[in-house]
Every structure is written in C-alpha cells, then in structure tokens.
DRENKE-706498 format. One line per 3 residues: number of its first residue (from 1); their letters; for each residue z, y, x of C-alpha. Coordinates in steps of 0.25 Angstrom, whole numbers. Last residue first. Example, Ala and Ser with C-alpha at 12.3 -4.5 7.8 and 13.67 -1.06 7.14 Angstrom:
REM residues 2
2	SA	29:-4:55  31:-18:49 $
END
This chain:
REM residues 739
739	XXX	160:-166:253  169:-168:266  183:-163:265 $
736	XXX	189:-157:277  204:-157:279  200:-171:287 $
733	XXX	200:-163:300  213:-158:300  218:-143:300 $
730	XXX	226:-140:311  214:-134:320  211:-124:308 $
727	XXX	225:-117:306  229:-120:294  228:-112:279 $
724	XXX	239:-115:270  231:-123:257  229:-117:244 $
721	XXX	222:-126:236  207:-126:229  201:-133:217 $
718	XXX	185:-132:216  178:-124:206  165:-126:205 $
715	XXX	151:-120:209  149:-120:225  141:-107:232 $
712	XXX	155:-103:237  157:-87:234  167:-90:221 $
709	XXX	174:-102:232  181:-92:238  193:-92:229 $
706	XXX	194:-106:231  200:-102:245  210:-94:237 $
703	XXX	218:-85:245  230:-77:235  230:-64:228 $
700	XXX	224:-71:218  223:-84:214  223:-84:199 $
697	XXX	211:-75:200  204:-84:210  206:-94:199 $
694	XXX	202:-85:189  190:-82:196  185:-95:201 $
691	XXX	188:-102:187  177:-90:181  167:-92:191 $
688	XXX	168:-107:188  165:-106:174  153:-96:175 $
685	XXX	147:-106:184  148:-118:175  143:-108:163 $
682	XXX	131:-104:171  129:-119:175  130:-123:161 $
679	XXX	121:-112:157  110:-116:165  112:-132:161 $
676	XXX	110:-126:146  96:-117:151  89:-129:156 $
673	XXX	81:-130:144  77:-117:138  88:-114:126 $
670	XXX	88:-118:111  89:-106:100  100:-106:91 $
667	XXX	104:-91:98  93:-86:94  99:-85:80 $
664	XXX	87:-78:74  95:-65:67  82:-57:67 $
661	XXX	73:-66:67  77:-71:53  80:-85:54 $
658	XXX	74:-98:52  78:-114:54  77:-128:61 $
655	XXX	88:-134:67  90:-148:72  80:-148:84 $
652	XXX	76:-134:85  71:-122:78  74:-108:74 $
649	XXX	64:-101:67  60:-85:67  58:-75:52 $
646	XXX	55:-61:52  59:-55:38  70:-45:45 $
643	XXX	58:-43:57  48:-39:46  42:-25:52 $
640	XXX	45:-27:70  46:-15:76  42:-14:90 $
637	XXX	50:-7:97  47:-14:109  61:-20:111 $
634	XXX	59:-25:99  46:-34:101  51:-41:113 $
631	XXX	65:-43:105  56:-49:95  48:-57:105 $
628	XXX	61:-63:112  61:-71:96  58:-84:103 $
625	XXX	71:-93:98  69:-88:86  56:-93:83 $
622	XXX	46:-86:75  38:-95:65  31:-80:58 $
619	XXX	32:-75:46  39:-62:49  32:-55:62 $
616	XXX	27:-40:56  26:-30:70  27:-15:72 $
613	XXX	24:-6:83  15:-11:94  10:-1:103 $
610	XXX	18:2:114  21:-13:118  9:-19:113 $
607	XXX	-1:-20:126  11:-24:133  11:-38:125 $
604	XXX	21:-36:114  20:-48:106  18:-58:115 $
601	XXX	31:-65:112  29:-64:96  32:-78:94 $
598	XXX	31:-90:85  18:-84:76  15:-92:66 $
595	XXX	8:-81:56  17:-73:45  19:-61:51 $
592	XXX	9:-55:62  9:-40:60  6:-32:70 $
589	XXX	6:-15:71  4:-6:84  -2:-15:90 $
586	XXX	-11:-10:104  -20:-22:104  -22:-30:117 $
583	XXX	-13:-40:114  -21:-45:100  -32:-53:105 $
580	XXX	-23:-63:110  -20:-66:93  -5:-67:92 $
577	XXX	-1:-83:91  4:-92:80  -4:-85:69 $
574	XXX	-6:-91:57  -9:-78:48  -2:-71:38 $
571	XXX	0:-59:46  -9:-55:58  -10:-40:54 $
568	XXX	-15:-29:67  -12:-15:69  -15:-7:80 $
565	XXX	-28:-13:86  -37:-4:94  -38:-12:107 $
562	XXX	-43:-26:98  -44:-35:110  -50:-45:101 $
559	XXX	-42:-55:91  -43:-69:88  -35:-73:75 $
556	XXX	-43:-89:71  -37:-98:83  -23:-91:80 $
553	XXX	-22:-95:66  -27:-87:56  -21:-87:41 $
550	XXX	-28:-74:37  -16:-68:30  -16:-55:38 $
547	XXX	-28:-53:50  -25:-37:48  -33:-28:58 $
544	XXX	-30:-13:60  -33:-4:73  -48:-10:77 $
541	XXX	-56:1:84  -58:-3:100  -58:-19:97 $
538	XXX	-66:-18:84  -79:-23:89  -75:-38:90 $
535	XXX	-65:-41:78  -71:-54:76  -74:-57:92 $
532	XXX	-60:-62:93  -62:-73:80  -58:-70:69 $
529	XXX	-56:-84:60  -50:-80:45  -44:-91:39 $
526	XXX	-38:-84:27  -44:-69:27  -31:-63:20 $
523	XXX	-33:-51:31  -45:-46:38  -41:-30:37 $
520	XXX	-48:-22:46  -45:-8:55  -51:3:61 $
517	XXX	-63:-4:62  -75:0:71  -87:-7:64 $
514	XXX	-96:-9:76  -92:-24:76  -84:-29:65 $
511	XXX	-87:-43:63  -89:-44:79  -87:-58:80 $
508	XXX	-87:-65:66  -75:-66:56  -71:-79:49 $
505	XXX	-64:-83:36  -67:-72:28  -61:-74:16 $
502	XXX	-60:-59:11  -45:-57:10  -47:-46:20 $
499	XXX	-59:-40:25  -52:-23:26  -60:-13:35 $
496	XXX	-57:-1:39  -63:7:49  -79:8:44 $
493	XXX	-87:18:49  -96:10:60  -99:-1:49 $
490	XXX	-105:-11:60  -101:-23:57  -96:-28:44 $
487	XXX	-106:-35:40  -104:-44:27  -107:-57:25 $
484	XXX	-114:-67:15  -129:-59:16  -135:-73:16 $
481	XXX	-133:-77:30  -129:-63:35  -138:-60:46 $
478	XXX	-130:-57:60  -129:-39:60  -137:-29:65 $
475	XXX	-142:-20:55  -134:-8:59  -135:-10:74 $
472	XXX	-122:-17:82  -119:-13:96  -114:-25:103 $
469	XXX	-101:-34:100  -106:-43:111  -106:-56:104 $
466	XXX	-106:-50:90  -120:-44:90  -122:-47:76 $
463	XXX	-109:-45:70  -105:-56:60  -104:-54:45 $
460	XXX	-90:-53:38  -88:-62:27  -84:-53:12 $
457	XXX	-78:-59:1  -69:-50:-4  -53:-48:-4 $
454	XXX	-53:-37:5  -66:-26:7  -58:-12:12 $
451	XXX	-69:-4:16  -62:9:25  -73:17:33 $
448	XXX	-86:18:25  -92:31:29  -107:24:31 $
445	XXX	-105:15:18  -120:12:16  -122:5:30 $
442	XXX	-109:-2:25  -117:-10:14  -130:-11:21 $
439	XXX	-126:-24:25  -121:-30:12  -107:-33:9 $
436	XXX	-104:-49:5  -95:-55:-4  -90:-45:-11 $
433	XXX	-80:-50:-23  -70:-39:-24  -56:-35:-19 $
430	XXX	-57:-26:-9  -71:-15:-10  -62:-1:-4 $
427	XXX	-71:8:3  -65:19:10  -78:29:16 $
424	XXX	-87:28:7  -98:40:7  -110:31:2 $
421	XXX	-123:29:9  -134:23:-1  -147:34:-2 $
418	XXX	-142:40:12  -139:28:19  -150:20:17 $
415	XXX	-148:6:10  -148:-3:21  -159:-13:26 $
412	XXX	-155:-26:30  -144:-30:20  -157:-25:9 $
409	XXX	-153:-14:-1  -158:-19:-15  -169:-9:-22 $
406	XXX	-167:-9:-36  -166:8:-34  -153:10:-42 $
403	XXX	-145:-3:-40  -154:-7:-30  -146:3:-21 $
400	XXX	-136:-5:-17  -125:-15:-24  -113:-23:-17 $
397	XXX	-109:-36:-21  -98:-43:-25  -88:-33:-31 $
394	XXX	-78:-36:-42  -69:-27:-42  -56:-24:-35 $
391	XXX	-59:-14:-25  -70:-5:-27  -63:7:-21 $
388	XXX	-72:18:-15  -66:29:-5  -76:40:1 $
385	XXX	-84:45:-11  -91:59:-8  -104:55:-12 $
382	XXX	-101:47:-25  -116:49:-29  -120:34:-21 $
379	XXX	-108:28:-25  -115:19:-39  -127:16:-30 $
376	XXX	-119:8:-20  -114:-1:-32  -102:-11:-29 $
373	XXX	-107:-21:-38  -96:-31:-47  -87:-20:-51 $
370	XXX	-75:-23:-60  -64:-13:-60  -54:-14:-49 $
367	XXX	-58:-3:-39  -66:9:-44  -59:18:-35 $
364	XXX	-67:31:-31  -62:41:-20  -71:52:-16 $
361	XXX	-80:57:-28  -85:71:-25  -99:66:-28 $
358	XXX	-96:61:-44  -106:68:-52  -117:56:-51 $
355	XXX	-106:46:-53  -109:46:-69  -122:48:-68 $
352	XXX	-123:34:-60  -116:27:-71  -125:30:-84 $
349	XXX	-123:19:-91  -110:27:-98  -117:31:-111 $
346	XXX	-113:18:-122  -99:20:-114  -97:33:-123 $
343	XXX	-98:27:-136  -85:19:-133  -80:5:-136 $
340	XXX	-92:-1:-129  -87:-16:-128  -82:-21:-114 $
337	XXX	-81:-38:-113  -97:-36:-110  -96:-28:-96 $
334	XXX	-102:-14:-97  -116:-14:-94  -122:-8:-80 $
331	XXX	-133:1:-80  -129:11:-70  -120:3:-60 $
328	XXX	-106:5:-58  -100:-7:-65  -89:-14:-69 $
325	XXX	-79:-4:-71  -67:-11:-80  -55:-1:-72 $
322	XXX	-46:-3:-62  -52:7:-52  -59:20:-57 $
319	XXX	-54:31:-48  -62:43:-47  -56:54:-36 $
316	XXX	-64:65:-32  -72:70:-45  -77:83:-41 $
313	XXX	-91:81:-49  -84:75:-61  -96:78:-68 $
310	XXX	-104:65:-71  -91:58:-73  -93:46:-81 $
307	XXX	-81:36:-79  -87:23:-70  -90:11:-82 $
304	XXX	-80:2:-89  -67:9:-88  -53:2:-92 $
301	XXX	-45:8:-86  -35:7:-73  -43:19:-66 $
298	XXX	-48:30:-72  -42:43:-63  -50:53:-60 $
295	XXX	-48:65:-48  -57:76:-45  -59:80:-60 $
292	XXX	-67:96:-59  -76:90:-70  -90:98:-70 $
289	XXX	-94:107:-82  -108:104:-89  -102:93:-99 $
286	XXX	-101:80:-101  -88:73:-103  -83:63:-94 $
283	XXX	-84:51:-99  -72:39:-96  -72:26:-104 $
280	XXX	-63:12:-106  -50:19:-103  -38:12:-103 $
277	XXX	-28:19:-96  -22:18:-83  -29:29:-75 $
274	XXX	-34:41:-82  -31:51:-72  -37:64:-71 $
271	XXX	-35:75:-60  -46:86:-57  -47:90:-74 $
268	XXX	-55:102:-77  -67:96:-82  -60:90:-94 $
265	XXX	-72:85:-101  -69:68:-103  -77:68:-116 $
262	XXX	-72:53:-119  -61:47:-112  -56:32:-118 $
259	XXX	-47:23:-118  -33:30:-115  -21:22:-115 $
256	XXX	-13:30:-106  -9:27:-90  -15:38:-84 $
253	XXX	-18:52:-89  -16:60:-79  -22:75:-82 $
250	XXX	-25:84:-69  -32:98:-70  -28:105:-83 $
247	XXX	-33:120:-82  -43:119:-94  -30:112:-104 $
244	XXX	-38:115:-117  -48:102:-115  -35:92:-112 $
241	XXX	-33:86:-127  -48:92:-132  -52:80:-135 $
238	XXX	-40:71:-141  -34:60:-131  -31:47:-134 $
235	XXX	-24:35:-130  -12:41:-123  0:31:-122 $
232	XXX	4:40:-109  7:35:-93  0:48:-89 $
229	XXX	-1:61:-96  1:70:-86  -5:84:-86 $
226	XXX	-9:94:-75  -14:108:-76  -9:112:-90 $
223	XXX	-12:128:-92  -17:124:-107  -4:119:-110 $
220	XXX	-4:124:-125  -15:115:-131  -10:104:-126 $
217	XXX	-9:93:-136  -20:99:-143  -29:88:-142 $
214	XXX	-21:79:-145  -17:67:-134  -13:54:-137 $
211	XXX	-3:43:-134  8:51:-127  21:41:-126 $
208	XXX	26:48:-113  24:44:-96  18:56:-94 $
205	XXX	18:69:-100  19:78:-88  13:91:-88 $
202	XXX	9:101:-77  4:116:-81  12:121:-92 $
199	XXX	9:134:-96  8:136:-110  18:126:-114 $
196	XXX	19:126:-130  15:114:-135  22:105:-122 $
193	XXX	31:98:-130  24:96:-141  12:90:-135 $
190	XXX	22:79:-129  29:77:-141  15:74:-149 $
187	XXX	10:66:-139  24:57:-138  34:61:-128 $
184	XXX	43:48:-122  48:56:-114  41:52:-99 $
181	XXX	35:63:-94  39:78:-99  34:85:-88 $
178	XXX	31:100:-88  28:110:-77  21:123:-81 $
175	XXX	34:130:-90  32:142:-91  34:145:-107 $
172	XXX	45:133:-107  51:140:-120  39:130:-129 $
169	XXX	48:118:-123  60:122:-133  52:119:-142 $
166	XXX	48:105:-139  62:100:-135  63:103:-152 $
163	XXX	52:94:-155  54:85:-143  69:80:-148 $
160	XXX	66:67:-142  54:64:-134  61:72:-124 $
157	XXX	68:60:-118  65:60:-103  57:57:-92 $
154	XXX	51:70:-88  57:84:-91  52:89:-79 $
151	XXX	51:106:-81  43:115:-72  41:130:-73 $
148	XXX	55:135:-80  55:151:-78  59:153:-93 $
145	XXX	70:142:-92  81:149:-103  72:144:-114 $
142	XXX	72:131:-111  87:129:-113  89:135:-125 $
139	XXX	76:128:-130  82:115:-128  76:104:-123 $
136	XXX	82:90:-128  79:74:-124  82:74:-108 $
133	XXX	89:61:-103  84:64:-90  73:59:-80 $
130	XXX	66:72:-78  74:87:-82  68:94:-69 $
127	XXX	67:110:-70  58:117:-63  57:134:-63 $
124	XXX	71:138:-68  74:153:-65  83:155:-77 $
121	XXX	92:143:-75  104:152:-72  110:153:-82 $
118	XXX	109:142:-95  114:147:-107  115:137:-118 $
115	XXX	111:123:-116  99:112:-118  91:105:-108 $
112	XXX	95:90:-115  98:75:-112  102:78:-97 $
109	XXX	104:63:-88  99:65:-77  87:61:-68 $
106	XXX	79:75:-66  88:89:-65  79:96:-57 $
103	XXX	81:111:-57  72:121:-48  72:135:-51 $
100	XXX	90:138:-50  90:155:-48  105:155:-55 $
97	XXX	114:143:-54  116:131:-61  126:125:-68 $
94	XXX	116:123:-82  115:110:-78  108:103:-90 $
91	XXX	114:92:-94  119:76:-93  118:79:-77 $
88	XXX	119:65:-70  113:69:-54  100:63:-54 $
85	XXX	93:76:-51  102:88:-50  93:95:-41 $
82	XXX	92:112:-42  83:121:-34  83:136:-34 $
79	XXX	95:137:-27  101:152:-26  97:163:-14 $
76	XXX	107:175:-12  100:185:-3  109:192:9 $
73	XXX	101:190:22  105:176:25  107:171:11 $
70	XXX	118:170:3  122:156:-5  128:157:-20 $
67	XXX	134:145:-22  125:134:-32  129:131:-47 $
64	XXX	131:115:-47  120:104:-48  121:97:-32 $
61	XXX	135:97:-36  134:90:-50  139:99:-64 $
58	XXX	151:94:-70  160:101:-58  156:117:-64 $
55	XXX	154:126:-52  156:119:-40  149:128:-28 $
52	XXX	137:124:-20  127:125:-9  115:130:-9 $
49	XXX	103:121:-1  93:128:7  79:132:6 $
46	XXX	79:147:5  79:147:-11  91:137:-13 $
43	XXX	89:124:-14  100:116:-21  101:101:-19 $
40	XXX	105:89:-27  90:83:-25  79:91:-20 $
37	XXX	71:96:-30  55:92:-31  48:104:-35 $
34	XXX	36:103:-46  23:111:-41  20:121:-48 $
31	XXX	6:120:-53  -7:126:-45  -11:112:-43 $
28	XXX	-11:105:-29  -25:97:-25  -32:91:-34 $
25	XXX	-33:76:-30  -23:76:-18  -12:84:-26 $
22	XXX	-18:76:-40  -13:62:-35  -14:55:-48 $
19	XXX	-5:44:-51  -10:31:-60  4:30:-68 $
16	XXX	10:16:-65  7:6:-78  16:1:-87 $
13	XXX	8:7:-100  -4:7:-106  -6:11:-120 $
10	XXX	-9:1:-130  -22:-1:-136  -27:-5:-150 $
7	XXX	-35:8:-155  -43:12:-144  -40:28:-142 $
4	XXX	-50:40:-136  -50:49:-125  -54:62:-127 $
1	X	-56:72:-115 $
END
C-alpha cells in the first residue's frame, strides 16, 4: 500500500477516533485477550479473595504480601491477580508474593520500572503501567519478567530516554501484547522500540506524533495481527510498510493526514479503517488474489468517486459517508472546483466494474456526500445488501433503468422485479430534496421494512377505495395530478415509517391502507390536519405514532380506534383535550407535554388501567386546584417522567402565580359555594357538644335536667336551675311558659 503526501497540509486533529468493532466484524482473534482486574482485590486461583498480613506499612493494603490460605483437601493456592490502580505508588511494588500473573498498576504516579532483585515476579504474564509518570525501563527489571505476555505502558513519557528504554525492550522475547499509545513517540522512536519483538501480536501506537511510515518499520513483527495507528500525523506511507506483516488482519488508521492510497494489495487485511483523513483517491490494486477485507472504513474524506474494489468479494461493511461523492453513474465528470491531482483518477469511469465484485456487501452508508440521483442501476450487483443510507445529500429524484437501457420506467407500468428488485430491507433517504417517489418505486423494494424519509418534501397520495378501506390491487390508486405525490399504500412489507419535518399539511383517508405499520413518525409537520379516516387500515397493527411539534389543535388531531397502539407522542401541539379516539388503546407510553391541556381527569379510563406505564405532562396550563388526576394517576402506578419539571397555576381575584405540582399549595384554593355556611353550622355544633359535656362534667354525681338536653333535637345551650321537685297537684298553673 503507498499513500502519498500533498505538501502544504496539516494533520488533523480534535476529532473522536472513528471505532471499529472488529468482535462483530471478524469474530474473536486467536490473541489473548487482555483481563480487566478487579480493583484493590486479590484473586486467588479457586476464585476467592486472600486475605492479608501487614508486611511493610509503606506499601497500600489492597497491595501487601498476601497469607498463605490452605485449601480444602490440603493444597496451597496464591493470588494470581493484583490491582493497585489509582492507589499513589511512586515505584514499583516489589512486596509481592510468589505465583502473582496479573499486575495492574495504571493511574499512579511511577517514573521508572527499575530495581535490584525482584522475587517473586517470575510468573508475570500482564502487567499494566497506563496513566503514569513512566520515562525509564530498565534492563534489570525486564530481564527478570521472562513469562511477560501483555505490557500497557499507554499514556506516558517514554519519549524520553527511548534509546536506552529501547534495549531493554529486545529482553521482552514473549511479549504479544504492546501499547505504547499516547508518548509523544515520534516514527523513528516508535520503530525503535518495537525492532526486536518477534512475537508481538496486538500493537497500540496511537495517539503519538508518527508522521510517516518506512518501509521497514516493521520488519521484525511479522506475527502482528492487529495494529493501531489512529489519531497519528501520518502523511505517507512507503510501499512495502505493511506487505511483510502476512498474518496482519486489522489496521486503523483513522484520523491521520493521508491523501492518497495507491496499489492498495493487502489481501489479507478483514478490518480497515481510514476514516478521518483526507483522502482524495482509493484503488485497490490489481492482481489475480481475492481481498479477504470485510469491513472498510472511508468515511469523513474527501473522495470523489465510489473506491475501486473489483475484488473485495467478502467485503460486508463499506462505509462511505461524509465524503465529496457526487455521482454513482458511469460517465459522470467530477465537479469543476476539483482538479485531477493524481494519474489514477484519469481511469476511475469505470464505476459499475467497481461494484461488480461487491455481492456480500450488507451495510452501505454513503450518507452526507453530494448525490443528486439515487441510481437503481448502481444496486443492482449489491445482492446481499440490506441497510442503505443516503441521508444527507442532495436527492430530488430517483433514477431507473434508462440509465443503462434509455428506457424510462412508466408510473403505470413497473420495472419487473427480477431485472430491478433489490434486497433492501432498512432504507435510510432523511434529509434530501425528494419531492415526489414514483410508483414503481416500492414495487422494487419487495423486502423493504424500515424507510426513514424526514425532512423532505414528500405529500402523501390518497387511497383509492378509501370509503370502505377495501382490498387494494397493485395499481390502484386516485391519479396523481402531475405525479406530485407519493403512494404510500399498499407496501405490504413495510413496518416502519418516518414523514416528519415534511410540510405535509393534510393526510387523506386511508393514506396507509394495506400497508401494515408497526410504527410512523409524522412529527414537525406544522398545521398538520388528520382526520379519523387518516390512519384507517392501521387499526389492528399500529404500535408507534409520534404527532410531536405539529401545532394541532383539537379540531385537526382525530384518531381511530387504533387496538394495537402502545406508544403514542402528542408533544408540542395545542391540545386542550385528549383525542376520543385514543381510549380504546392499550398505552403503554404517552406523552402530551407542552399543549394546553388543564386536566388529566380521563386519564385512566378502565381500558388503561393495566396498561399504561409512563406519562410526560410538563408544559401544560394545569390548575392546581384540579390536580385529583395526579393522585388518580399514582395510585395506579403509573409513573409520571417530568413530574419535578411539571408546572400547575393558581388563579383568583387578586393573585395570580405558578408552582411546581408537586408542592402546589392546594390549600389557596377557593371552595364550592355553600361549603362556608357548612362549616359554620359544623363548627356551631361542635361548640355546643363541647359546653354540654363539660357542663355535665362540672355537674356530676348530681341530677341535671340540662343534662338531658344532648338527646333533645334542639341546638343551643339553655341555662338550667336546680329547683326542689313538688308534687304535681301543688304546682301552679302559670309555672308553664308558653313559647
């Protein structure tokens, strides 16, 4: 592979390093993997943690000599798993017991791995020195590690002293595992240090001040397997750099200043990543052995034309996006402000060879570059591509087959199937230009299950048929006046749908019959009118909608009895009521914040009260003296997201304010008329029933006529005297007062 330098331009930096995943890509490399040590912990070999003895106070607990523990059945077992991470050593802890094979000592403060005699430290297989102060390796201390597999040595200073920390590097004789990211190593440090490991298998030289690459830089690691050399200064790279390393299988090279790559011809390669340079040109190189590359990395260049790969036959993932693609057609001419800088580009028309070779191709993301045709023709060979991304560009039409055969496919009679068909199943097309889809254009998606078409320009055609919601054929459909919308009906695959931010101002009845949708997204429509029949067909599949940002009003937001419905989004609209429509559903999820709703009362029908899980409400006109809702809401269990943001308002005649709905002072609020006279009656009553006890109280022991005046139907207190009972004939008639 050579990649070659432009004089005049600066490496690029500040960017997030474009990750690779090379577990799902690859599947898992015959490397030893690198063990993540539980912190401040010993493990001994059957899986439980030793316990200590204080040996020598300097050293930290969780890094002190370990006790001897027997074993059930006689046998001694030591730790093999050490963690002094971010515990403040200044040096090596030679403390340590025998049998020790794990060591991380990452985010401290040691300068130096140097020291006498070191017992113990024999059968050390990983040893973690990452995030130090680390600017010295001594021989000394290298030498007594012969069993050392795996050594972090990432984010440090070893840019100092690397002559000498160099040599002591030729002792490491097993080592596979070496990261030595982050040390300010310049190209000639870092092919120094690693001149004489013969069996190194994984290298880290990220994050370091590499600008080129020799050709004999590694001349001795010819058993690498993976290599990093991302986030670099790396402008150019000698032929014959990687050609030695036959075994090497995943190379990053992202975020480097490389312009250029000429003779690409490492066949063994699966994982590459050139993401985050600034290449202009990518040809593979001829020759009569297949590339093994399943995953390629290109995106945020500056490419002008689809890489040629007439080879790459297992090629899986190819993404492209963020580049200066503006054509895949044969025949097309680079744009004018671009100046052929290279010999090669004078032989890249030749566009459909290049895809010829791509038929295990499943993932392609061309998104952001500059497209202005989306190309049928160009998919044809990709016979095992499932998820496309042309997002971002700068679509407004859609090409057939009169690109090759200069015959246009008419809206009423469908390119066939087999000769235009393509295996798509996730379709990603958000933020172009497309005014209009034609009719033929799902007939040749048959798989299509997810098409994700925001921020377009797109009008939904109406059904035909849409008074009775009938059986649909393949061609029937109301004309389009003009071809100026877009049929959405009858894509029987299709279970994901996204419309929004597509100024559509009105949906027809039935705009989605016979097209059985799991969910849709019609958001950031402003104005959007939808009436009930809209959504007609969808009653028995639906489990998604989002209505968000569309400023409706109650007379535009109808809804049908949809049966399926699960989650539904009615933010940012101008709501004072919940859709009718909507009781029927079984909620799981609803959000209605920021609309003018003033209560919640018939928020949990019977239809909800098993179903409904969470609710958003902030933004909403709440009263706080109608707040019986939320306790309605609670004592269901539903869980309410924003209830700390929820705001409710209290009004009257001199007062005016808001408060948090969860501190409302309810108690503000004015009561039903009538209910002051009840409460001066219940407080009269109360009164009274008090004097009569403690006057029967002060009383006792002795007869009280008033005393029998608690089971009169009169209320009051009346003042009573003692008298000397009489015999009846003696009392005289006027004793009786008259009322």
């Amino acid at each position: 592979m050579l990649a070659k330098r432009q004089d005049g331009v600066q490496g690029l930096t500040g960017i997030q390093t474009a990750a690779v995943d090379v577990s799902k890509a690859v599947g898992s490399l015959d490397v030893e993997q690198l063990v993540s040590v539980p912190h401040a912990t010993f493990v001994a070999a059957a899986g439980t943690e030793t316990s200590y003895s204080t040996s020598r106070p300097p050293t930290p607990n969780w890094c002190r000599k370990p006790v001897w523990r027997e074993r059930e059945g006689g046998a001694h077992q030591s730790p093999t798993k050490v963690s002094c991470k971010g515990v403040g050593l200044r040096k090596f802890p030679k403390e340590l017991g025998q049998g020790v094979k794990y060591l991380e000592l990452s985010n401290n403060f040691i300068q130096n791995l140097s020291g006498g005699h070191m017992p113990g430290f024999g059968q050390l297989e990983y040893l973690d020195v990452c995030f130090n102060q680390l600017e010295a390796v001594s021989a000394t201390t290298l030498v007594q590690l012969p069993q050392l597999r795996s050594l972090l040595l990432g984010s440090n200073h070893l840019d100092r002293n690397y002559l000498a920390n160099g040599r002591a590097f030729r002792l490491l004789r097993n080592i596979e595992v070496l990261d030595l990211s982050a040390n300010n190593l310049e190209s000639h440090m870092a092919g120094w240090y690693i001149s004489n490991l013969t069996k190194l298998r994984m290298l880290d030289l990220s994050r370091n001040k590499i600008t080129r690459l020799s050709a004999g830089i590694f001349r001795s690691t010819l058993r690498l397997r993976e290599l990093d050399l991302s986030n670099n200064y790396i402008m150019e790279i000698e032929e014959g750099a990687f050609e030695a390393l036959e075994e090497l299988e995943v190379v990053n090279l992202a975020l480097n200043s490389l312009h250029c790559i000429s003779g690409f011809s490492l066949t063994q390669l699966r994982v590459l990543n050139l993401s985050h340079n600034a290449l202009e040109l990518f040809v593979s190189e001829e020759g009569a052995k297949p590339y093994l590359l399943q995953v390629l990395d290109l995106s945020h260049n500056r490419l002008l034309y689809f890489p040629e790969l007439p080879k790459a036959h297992y090629l899986t993932h190819l993404n492209l996006s963020n580049n200066l693609i503006a054509s895949l057609l044969p025949g097309s001419h680079h744009p004018g402000e671009f100046v052929l800088r290279y010999e090669e580009m004078a032989r890249l028309n030749r566009t459909l060879r290049t895809t010829a070779g791509l038929t295990h191709v499943a993932d392609l993301d061309l998104s952001n570059n500059r497209l202005q045709l989306f190309p049928f023709t160009f998919f044809h060979s990709l016979g095992s591509l499932h998820s496309l991304s042309l997002a971002m560009n700068c679509l407004q039409d859609v090409a057939g087959e009169s690109l090759a055969s200069g015959t246009e496919p008419s809206d009423h009679s469908p390119v066939p199937l087999e000769r235009a068909a393509l295996s798509v199943r996730s379709l990603d097309l958000h933020g172009n230009a497309i005014r209009v889809l034609p009719r033929w254009f799902f007939h040749s998606l048959p798989q299509l299950e997810a098409i994700d078409l925001g921020s377009n320009s797109l009008q939904p055609c109406e059904s035909q048929g849409s008074d009775q919601g009938g059986n649909l054929g393949g061609g029937s459909h109301v004309p389009a006046p003009g071809g100026t919308c877009t049929p959405f009906y009858n894509v029987p695959s299709l279970k994901h749908l996204s419309l929004c931010k597509n100024n559509i101002t009105r949906l027809h009845p039935y705009t989605f019959n016979q097209t059985s949708l799991l969910s849709l997204d019609l958001s950031g429509n402003k104005d959007l009118f939808m009436p009930k029949e809209a959504l007609g067909g969808l009653e028995f599949s639906l489990q998604k909608l989002s209505l968000k940002g569309n400023q409706m009003d109650d007379s535009k937001a109808e809804l049908p009895c949809l049966d399926t419905l699960k989650v539904l989004d009615l933010s940012g609209n101008n709501l004072s009521l919940l859709p009718t429509g909507l009781f029927c559903s079984p909620l799981e999820s609803l959000d209605v914040r920021n609309n003018n709703l003033l209560t919640l009362e018939k928020l949990v029908p019977t239809s909800w009260s098993h179903s409904l899980r969470d609710v958003s409400i902030a933004g909403n006109p709440f009263s706080c003296c109608s707040l019986a809702w939320l306790d309605m809401l609670q004592a269901a269990g539903v869980g309410v997201r924003d209830l700390d943001e929820a705001l409710c308002a209290y009004q009257d005649k001199s007062r005016n304010f808001s408060a948090k709905i969860t501190s409302s002072p309810r108690w503000l609020c004015p009561r039903p008329k009538g209910t002051s006279y009840l409460a001066l009656l219940v407080v009269m009553t109360s009164l009274c029933f008090l004097s009569s006890v403690a006057c029967c109280l002060l009383k006792k022991g002795q007869k009280s006529p008033g005393c029998a005046g608690l089971r009169s139907n009169r209320v009051g207190v009346f003042p009573h005297h003692p008298k000397r009972e009489e015999p009846a004939e003696a009392r005289p008639a006027d004793s009786i007062t008259k009322v």
